[in-house]
Structures are given as structure tokens and as C-alpha cells.
Backbone as XML, in Angstrom:
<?xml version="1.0"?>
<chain id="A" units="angstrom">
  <residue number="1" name="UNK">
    <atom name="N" x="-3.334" y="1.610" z="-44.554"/>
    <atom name="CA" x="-4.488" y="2.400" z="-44.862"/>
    <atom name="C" x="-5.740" y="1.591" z="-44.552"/>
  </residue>
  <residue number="2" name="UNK">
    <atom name="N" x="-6.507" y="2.109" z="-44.193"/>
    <atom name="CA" x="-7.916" y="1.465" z="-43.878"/>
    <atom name="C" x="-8.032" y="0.973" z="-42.277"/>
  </residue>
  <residue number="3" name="UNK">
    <atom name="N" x="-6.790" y="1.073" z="-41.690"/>
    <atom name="CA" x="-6.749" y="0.324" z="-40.503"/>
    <atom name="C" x="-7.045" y="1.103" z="-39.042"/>
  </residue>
  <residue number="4" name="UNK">
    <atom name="N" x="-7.936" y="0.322" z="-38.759"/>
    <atom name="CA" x="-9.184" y="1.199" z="-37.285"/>
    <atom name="C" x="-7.617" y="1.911" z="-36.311"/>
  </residue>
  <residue number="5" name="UNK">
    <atom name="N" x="-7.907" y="2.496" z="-35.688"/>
    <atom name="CA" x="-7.178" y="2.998" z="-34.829"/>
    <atom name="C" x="-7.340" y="2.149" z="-33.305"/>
  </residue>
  <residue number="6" name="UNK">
    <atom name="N" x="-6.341" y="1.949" z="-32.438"/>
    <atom name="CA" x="-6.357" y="1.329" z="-31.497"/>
    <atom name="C" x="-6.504" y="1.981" z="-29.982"/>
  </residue>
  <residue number="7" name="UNK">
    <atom name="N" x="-6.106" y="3.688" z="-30.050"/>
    <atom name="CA" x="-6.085" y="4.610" z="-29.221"/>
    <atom name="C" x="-5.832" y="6.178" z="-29.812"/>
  </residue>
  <residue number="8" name="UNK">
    <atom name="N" x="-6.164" y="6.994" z="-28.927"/>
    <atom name="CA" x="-6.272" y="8.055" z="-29.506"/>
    <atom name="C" x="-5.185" y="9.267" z="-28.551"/>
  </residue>
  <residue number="9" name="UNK">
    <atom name="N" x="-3.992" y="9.434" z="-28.601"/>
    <atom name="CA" x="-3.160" y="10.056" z="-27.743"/>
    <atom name="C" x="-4.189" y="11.589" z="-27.192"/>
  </residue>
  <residue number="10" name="UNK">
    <atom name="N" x="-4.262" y="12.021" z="-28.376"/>
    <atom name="CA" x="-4.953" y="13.339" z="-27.697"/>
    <atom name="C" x="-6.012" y="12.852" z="-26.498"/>
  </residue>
  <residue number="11" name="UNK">
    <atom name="N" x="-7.036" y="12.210" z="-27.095"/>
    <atom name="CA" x="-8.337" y="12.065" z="-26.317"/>
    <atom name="C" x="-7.810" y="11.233" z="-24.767"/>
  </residue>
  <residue number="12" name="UNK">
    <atom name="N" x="-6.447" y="11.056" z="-24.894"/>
    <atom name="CA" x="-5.873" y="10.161" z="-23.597"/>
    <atom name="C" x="-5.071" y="11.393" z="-22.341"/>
  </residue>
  <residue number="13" name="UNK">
    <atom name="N" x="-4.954" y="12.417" z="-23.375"/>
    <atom name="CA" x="-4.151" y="13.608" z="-22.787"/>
    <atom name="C" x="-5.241" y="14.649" z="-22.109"/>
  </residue>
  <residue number="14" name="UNK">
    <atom name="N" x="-6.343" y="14.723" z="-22.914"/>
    <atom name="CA" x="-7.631" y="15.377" z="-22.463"/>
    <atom name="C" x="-8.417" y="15.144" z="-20.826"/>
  </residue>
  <residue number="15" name="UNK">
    <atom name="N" x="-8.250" y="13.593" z="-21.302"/>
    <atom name="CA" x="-8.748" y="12.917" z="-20.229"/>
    <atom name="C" x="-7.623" y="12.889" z="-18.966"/>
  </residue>
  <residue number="16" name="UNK">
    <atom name="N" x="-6.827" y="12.679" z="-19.125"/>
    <atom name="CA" x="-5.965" y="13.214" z="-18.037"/>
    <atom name="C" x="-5.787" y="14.628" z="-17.498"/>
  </residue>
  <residue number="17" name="UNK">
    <atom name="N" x="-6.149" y="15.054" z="-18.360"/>
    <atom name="CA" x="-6.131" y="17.065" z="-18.036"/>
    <atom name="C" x="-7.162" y="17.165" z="-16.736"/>
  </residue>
  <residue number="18" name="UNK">
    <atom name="N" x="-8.050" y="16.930" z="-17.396"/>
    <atom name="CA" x="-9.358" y="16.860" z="-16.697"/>
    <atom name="C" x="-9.228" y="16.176" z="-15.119"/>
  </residue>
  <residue number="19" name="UNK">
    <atom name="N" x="-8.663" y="15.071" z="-15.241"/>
    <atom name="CA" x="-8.257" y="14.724" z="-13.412"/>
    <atom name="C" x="-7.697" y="15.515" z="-12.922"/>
  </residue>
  <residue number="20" name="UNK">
    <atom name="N" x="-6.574" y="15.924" z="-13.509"/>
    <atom name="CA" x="-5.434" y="16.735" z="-12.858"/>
    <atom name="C" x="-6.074" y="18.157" z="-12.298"/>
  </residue>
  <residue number="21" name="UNK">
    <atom name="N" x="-7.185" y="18.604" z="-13.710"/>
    <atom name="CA" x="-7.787" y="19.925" z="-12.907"/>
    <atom name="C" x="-9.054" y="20.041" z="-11.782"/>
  </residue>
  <residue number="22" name="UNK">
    <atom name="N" x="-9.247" y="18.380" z="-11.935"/>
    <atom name="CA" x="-10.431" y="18.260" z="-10.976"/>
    <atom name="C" x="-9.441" y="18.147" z="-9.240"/>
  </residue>
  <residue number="23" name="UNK">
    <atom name="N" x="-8.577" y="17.541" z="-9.929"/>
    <atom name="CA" x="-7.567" y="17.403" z="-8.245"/>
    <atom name="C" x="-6.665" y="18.191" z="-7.957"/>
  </residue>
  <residue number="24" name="UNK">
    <atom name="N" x="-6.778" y="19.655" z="-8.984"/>
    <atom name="CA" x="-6.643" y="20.954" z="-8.446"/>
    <atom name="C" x="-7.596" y="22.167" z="-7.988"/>
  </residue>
  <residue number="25" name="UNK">
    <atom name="N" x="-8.567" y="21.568" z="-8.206"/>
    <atom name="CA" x="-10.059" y="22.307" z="-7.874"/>
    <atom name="C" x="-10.025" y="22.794" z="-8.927"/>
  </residue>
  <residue number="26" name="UNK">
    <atom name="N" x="-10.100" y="22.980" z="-9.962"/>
    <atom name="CA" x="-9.742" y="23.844" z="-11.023"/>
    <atom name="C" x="-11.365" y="23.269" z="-11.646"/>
  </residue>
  <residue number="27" name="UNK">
    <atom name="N" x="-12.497" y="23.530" z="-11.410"/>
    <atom name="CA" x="-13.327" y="22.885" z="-11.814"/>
    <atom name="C" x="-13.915" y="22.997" z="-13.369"/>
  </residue>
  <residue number="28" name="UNK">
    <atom name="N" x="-13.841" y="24.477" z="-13.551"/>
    <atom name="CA" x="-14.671" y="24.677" z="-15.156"/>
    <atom name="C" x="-13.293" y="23.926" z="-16.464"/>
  </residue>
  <residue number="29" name="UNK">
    <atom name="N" x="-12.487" y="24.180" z="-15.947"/>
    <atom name="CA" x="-11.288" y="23.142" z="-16.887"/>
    <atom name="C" x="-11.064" y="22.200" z="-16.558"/>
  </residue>
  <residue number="30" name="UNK">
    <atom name="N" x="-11.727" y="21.280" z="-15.904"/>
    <atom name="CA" x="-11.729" y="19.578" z="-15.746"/>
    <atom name="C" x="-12.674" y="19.327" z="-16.214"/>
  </residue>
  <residue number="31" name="UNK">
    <atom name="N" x="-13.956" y="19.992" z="-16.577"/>
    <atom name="CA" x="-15.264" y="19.928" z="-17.430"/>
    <atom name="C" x="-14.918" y="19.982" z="-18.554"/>
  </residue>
  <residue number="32" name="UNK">
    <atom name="N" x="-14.344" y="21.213" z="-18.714"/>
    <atom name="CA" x="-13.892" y="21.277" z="-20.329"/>
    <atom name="C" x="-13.210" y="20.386" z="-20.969"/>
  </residue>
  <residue number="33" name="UNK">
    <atom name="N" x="-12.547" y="19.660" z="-19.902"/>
    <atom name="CA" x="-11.193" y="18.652" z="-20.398"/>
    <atom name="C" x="-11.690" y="17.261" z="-20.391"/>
  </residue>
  <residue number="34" name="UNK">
    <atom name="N" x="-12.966" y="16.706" z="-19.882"/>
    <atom name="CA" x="-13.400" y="15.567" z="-19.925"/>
    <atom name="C" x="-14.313" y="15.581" z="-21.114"/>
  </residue>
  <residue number="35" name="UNK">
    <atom name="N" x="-15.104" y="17.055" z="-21.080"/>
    <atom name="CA" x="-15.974" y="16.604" z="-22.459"/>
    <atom name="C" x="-15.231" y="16.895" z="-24.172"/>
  </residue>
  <residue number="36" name="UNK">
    <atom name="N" x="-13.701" y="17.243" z="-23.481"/>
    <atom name="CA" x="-12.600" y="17.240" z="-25.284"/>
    <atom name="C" x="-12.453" y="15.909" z="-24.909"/>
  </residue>
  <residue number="37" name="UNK">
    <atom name="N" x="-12.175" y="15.181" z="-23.751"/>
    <atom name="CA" x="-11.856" y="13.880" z="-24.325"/>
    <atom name="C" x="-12.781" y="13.023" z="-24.929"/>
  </residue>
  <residue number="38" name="UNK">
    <atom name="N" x="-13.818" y="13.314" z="-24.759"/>
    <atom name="CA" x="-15.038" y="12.512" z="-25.569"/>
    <atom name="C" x="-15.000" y="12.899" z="-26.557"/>
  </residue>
  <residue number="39" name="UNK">
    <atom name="N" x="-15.137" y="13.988" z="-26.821"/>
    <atom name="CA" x="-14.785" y="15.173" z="-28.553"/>
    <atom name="C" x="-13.915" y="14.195" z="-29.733"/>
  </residue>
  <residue number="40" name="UNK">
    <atom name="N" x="-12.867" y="14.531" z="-28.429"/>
    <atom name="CA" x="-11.912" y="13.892" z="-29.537"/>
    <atom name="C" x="-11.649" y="12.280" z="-29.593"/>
  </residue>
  <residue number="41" name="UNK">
    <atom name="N" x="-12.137" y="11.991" z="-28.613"/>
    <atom name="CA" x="-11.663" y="9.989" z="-29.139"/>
    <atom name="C" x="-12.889" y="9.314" z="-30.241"/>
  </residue>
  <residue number="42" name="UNK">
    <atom name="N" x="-14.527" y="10.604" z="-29.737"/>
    <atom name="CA" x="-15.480" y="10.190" z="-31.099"/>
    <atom name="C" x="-14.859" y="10.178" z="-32.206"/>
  </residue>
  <residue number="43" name="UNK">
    <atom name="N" x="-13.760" y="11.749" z="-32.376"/>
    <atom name="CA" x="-13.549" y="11.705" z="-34.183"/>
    <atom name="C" x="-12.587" y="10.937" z="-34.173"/>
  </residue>
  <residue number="44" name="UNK">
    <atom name="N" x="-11.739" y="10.528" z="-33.637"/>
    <atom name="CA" x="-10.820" y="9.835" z="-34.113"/>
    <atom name="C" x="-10.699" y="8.115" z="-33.787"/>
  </residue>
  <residue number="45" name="UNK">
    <atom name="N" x="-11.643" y="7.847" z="-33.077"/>
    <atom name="CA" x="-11.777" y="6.387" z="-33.149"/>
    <atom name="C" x="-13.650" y="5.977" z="-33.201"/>
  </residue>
  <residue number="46" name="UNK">
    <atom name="N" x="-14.318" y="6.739" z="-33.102"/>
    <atom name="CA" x="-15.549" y="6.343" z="-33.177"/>
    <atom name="C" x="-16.613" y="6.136" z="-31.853"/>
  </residue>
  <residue number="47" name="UNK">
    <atom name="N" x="-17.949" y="6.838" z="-31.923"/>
    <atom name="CA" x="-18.712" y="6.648" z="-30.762"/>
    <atom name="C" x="-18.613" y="5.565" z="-30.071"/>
  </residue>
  <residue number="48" name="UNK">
    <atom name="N" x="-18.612" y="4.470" z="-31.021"/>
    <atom name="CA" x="-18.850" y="2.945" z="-30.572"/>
    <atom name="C" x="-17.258" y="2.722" z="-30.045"/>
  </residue>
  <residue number="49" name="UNK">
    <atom name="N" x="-16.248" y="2.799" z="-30.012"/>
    <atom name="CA" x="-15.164" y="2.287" z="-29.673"/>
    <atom name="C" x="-14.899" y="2.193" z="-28.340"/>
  </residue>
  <residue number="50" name="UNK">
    <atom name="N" x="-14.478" y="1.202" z="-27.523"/>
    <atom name="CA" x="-14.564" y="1.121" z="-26.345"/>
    <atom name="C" x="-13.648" y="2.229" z="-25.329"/>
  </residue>
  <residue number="51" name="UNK">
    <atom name="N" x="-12.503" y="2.525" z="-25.762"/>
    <atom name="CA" x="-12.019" y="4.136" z="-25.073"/>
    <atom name="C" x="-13.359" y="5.335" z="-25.321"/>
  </residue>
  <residue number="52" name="UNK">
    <atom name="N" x="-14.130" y="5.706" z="-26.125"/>
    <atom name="CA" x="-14.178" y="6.482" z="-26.286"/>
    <atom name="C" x="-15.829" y="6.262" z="-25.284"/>
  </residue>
  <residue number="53" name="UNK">
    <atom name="N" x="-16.172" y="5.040" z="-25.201"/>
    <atom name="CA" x="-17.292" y="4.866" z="-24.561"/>
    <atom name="C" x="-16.912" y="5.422" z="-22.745"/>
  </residue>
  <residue number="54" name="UNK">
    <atom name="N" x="-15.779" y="4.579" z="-22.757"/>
    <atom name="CA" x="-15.111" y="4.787" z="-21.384"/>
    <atom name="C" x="-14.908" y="6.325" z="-20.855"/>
  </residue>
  <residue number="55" name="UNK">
    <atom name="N" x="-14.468" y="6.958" z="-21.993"/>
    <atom name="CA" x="-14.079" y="8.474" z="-21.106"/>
    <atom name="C" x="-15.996" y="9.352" z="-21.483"/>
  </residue>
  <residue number="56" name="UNK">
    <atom name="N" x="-16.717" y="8.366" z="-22.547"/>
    <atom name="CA" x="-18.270" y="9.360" z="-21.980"/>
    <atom name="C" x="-18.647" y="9.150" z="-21.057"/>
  </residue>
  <residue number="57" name="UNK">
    <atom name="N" x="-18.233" y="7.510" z="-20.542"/>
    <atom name="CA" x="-19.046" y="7.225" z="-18.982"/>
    <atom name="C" x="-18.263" y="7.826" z="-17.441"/>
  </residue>
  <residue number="58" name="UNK">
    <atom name="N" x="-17.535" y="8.458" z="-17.858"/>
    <atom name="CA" x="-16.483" y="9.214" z="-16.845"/>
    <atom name="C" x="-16.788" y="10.599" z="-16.710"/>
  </residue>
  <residue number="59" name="UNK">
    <atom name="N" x="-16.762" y="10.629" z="-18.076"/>
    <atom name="CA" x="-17.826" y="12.182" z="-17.876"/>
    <atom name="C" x="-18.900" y="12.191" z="-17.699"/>
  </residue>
  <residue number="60" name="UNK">
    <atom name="N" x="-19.946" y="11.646" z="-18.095"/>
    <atom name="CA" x="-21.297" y="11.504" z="-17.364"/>
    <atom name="C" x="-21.099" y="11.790" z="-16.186"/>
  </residue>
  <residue number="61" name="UNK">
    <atom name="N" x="-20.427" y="10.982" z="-15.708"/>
    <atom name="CA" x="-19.926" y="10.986" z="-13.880"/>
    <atom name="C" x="-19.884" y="11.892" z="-13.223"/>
  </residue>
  <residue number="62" name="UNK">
    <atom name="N" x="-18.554" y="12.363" z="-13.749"/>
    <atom name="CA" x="-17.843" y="13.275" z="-13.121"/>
    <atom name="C" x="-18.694" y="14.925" z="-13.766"/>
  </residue>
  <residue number="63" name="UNK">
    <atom name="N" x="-18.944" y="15.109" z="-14.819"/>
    <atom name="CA" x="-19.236" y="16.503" z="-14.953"/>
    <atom name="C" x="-20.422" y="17.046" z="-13.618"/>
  </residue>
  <residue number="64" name="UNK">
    <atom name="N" x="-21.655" y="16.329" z="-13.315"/>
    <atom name="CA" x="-22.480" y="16.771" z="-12.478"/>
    <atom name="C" x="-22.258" y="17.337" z="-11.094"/>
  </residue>
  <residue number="65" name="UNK">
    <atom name="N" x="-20.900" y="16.468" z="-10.830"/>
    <atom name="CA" x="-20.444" y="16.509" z="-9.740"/>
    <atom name="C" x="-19.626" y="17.830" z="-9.963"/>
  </residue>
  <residue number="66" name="UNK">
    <atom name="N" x="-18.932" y="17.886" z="-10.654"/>
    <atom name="CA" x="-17.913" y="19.144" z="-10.718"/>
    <atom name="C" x="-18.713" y="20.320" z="-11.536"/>
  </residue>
  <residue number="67" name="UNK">
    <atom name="N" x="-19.509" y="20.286" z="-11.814"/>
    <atom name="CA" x="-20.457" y="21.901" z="-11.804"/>
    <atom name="C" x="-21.329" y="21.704" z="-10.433"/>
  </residue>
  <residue number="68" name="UNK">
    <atom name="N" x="-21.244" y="21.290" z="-9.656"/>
    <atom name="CA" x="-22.579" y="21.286" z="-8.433"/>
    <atom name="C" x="-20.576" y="21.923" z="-7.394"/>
  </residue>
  <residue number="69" name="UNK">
    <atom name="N" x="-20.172" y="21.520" z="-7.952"/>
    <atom name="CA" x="-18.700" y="21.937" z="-6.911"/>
    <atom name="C" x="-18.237" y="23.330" z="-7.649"/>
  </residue>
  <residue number="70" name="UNK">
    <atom name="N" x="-18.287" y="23.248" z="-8.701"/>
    <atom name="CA" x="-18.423" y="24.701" z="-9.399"/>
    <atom name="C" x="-19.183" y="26.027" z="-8.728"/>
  </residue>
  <residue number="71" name="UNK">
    <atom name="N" x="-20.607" y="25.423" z="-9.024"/>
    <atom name="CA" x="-21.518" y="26.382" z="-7.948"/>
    <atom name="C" x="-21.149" y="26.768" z="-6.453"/>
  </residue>
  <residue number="72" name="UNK">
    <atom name="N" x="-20.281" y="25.920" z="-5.944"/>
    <atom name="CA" x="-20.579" y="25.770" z="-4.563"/>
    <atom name="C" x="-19.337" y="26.781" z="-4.355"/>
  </residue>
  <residue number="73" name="UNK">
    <atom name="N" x="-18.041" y="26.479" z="-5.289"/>
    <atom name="CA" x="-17.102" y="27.491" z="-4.780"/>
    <atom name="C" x="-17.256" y="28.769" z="-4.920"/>
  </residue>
  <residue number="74" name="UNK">
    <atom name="N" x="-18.460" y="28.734" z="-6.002"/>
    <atom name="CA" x="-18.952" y="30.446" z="-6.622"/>
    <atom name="C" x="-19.750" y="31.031" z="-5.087"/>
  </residue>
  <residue number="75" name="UNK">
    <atom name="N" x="-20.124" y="30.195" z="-4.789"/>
    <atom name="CA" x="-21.766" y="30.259" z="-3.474"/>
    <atom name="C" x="-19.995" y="31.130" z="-2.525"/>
  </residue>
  <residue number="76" name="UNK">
    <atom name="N" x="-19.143" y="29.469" z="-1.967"/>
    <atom name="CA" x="-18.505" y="30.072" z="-0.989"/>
    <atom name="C" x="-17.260" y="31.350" z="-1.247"/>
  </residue>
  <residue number="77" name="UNK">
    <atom name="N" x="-16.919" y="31.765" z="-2.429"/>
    <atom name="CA" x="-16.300" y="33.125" z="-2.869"/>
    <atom name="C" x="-17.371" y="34.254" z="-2.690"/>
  </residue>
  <residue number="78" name="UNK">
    <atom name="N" x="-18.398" y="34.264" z="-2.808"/>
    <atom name="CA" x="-18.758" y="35.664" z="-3.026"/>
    <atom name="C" x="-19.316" y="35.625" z="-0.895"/>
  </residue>
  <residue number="79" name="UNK">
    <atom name="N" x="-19.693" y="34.592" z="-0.582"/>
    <atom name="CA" x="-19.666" y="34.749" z="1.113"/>
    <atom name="C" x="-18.543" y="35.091" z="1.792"/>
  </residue>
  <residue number="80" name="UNK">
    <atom name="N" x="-17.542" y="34.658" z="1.028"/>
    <atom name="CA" x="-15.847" y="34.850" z="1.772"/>
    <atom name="C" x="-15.953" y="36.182" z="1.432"/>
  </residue>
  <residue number="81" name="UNK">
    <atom name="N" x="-16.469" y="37.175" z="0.038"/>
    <atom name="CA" x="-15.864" y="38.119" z="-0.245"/>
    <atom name="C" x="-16.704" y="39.304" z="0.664"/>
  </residue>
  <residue number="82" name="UNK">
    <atom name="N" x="-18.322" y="38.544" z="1.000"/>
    <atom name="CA" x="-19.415" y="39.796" z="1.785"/>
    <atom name="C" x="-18.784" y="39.872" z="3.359"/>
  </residue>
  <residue number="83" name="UNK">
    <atom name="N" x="-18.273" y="39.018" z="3.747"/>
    <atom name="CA" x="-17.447" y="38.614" z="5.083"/>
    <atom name="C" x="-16.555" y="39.597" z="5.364"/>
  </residue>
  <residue number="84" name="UNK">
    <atom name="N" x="-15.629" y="39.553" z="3.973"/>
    <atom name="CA" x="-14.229" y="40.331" z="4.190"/>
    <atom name="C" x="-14.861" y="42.102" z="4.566"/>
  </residue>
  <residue number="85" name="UNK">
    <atom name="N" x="-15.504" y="42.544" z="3.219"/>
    <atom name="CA" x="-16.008" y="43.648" z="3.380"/>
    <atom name="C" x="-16.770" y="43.947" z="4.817"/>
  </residue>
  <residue number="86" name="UNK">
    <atom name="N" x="-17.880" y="42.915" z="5.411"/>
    <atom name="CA" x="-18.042" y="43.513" z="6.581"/>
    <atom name="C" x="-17.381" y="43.642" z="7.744"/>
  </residue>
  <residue number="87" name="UNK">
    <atom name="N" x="-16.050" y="42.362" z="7.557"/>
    <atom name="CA" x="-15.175" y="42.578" z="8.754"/>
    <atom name="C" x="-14.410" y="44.065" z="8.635"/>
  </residue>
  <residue number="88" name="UNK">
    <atom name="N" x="-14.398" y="44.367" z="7.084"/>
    <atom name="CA" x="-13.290" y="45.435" z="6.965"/>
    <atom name="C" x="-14.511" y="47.003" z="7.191"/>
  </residue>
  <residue number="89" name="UNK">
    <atom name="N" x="-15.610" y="46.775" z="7.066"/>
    <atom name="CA" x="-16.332" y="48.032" z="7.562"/>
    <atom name="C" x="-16.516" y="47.928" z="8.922"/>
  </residue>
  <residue number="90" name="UNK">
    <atom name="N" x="-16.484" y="46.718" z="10.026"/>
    <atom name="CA" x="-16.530" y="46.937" z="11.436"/>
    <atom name="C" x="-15.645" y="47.542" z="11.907"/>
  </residue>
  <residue number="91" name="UNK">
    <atom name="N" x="-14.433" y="47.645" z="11.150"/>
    <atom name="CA" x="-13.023" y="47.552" z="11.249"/>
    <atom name="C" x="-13.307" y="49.245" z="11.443"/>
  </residue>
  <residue number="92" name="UNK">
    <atom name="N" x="-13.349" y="50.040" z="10.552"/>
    <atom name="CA" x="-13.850" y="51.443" z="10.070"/>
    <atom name="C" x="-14.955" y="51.966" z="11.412"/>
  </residue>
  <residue number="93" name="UNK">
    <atom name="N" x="-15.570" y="51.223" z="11.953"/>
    <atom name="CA" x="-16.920" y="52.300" z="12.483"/>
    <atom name="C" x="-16.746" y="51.624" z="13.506"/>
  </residue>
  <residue number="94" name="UNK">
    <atom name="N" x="-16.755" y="52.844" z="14.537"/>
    <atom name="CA" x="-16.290" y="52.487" z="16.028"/>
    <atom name="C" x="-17.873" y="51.483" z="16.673"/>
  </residue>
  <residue number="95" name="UNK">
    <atom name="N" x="-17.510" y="51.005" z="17.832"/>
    <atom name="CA" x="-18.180" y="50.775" z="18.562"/>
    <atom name="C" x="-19.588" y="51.068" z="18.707"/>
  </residue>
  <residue number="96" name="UNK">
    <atom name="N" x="-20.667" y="50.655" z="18.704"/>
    <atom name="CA" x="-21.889" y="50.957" z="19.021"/>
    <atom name="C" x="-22.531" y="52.057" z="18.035"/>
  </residue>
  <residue number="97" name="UNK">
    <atom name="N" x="-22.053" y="52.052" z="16.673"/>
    <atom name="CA" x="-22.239" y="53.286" z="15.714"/>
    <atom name="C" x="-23.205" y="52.480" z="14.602"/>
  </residue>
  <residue number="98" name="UNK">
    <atom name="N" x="-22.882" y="51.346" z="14.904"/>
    <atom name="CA" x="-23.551" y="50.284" z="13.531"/>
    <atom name="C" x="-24.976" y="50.371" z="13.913"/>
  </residue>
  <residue number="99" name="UNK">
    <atom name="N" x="-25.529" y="50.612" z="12.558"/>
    <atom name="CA" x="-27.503" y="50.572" z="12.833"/>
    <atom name="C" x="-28.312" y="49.608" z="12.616"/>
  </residue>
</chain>
């Protein structure tokens, strides 16, 4: 009893989530999953503790980057999706009909 904790399994599982969904493109759940690992290694080992410093300075990092990649897949989905529709209305209207 009384004795500091040395690691925090969850906040180690979080933080691994978070790679795994960043190196699946999976971007808004590698955000989510880097800032539970900070969440959780604060409550359970403390701001000051050196894991828990480690996965804020990882997220610092990494979150800016993966919402600016967030945006960007939102930017290139809805261009992929105005694309599809106009290939699929050229598709529809013959030749020399387009205004």
C-alpha cells in the first residue's frame, strides 16, 4: 500500500492503439487513442511521471499531424465523390449535350 506505480498497462495499450490506427489511416481513432493514453497514465501514475510525460510528448506530435491528415482525407473523399458523380453524369448525356 502506498507504493507509486511503475507503469500503467491500460495507458500502454492506448498508446499502442493509437499507432496501429495511425498506420491504418484510421485517423480520428489514433487521436482518440493517443489523447486516452495521456488520460489514463495521468490518473494512474501522475502528470509528472516519466511514461506519462512520454506518451503527452507523442501526442503533442502526432495529433497535429493526424487531424491536418484527417482534413485532407475529408478534402480528398468528397473530390473522389464530385468526380464519381460527374464521370457517372457524362456517362448519362450523350455527346455535345453538356452546357
Amino acid at each position: 500500500m502506498g507504493e507509486e506505480k511503475d507503469s500503467s498497462i491500460l495507458a500502454v495499450c492506448y498508446h499502442n492503439m493509437a499507432v496501429e490506427f495511425e498506420h491504418l489511416q484510421q485517423y480520428d481513432k489514433a487521436i482518440q487513442s493517443y489523447l486516452k493514453s495521456v488520460e489514463t497514465a495521468g490518473q494512474e501514475l501522475g502528470m509528472d511521471h516519466a511514461i506519462t510525460q512520454a506518451f503527452e510528448s507523442r501526442a503533442n506530435e502526432a495529433v497535429p499531424l493526424l487531424e491536418a491528415k484527417l482534413r485532407e482525407s475529408k478534402r480528398s473523399k468528397k473530390v473522389n465523390e464530385y468526380d464519381q458523380k460527374l464521370a457517372a453524369y457524362a456517362k448519362k448525356t450523350p455527346r455535345g449535350t453538356m452546357r
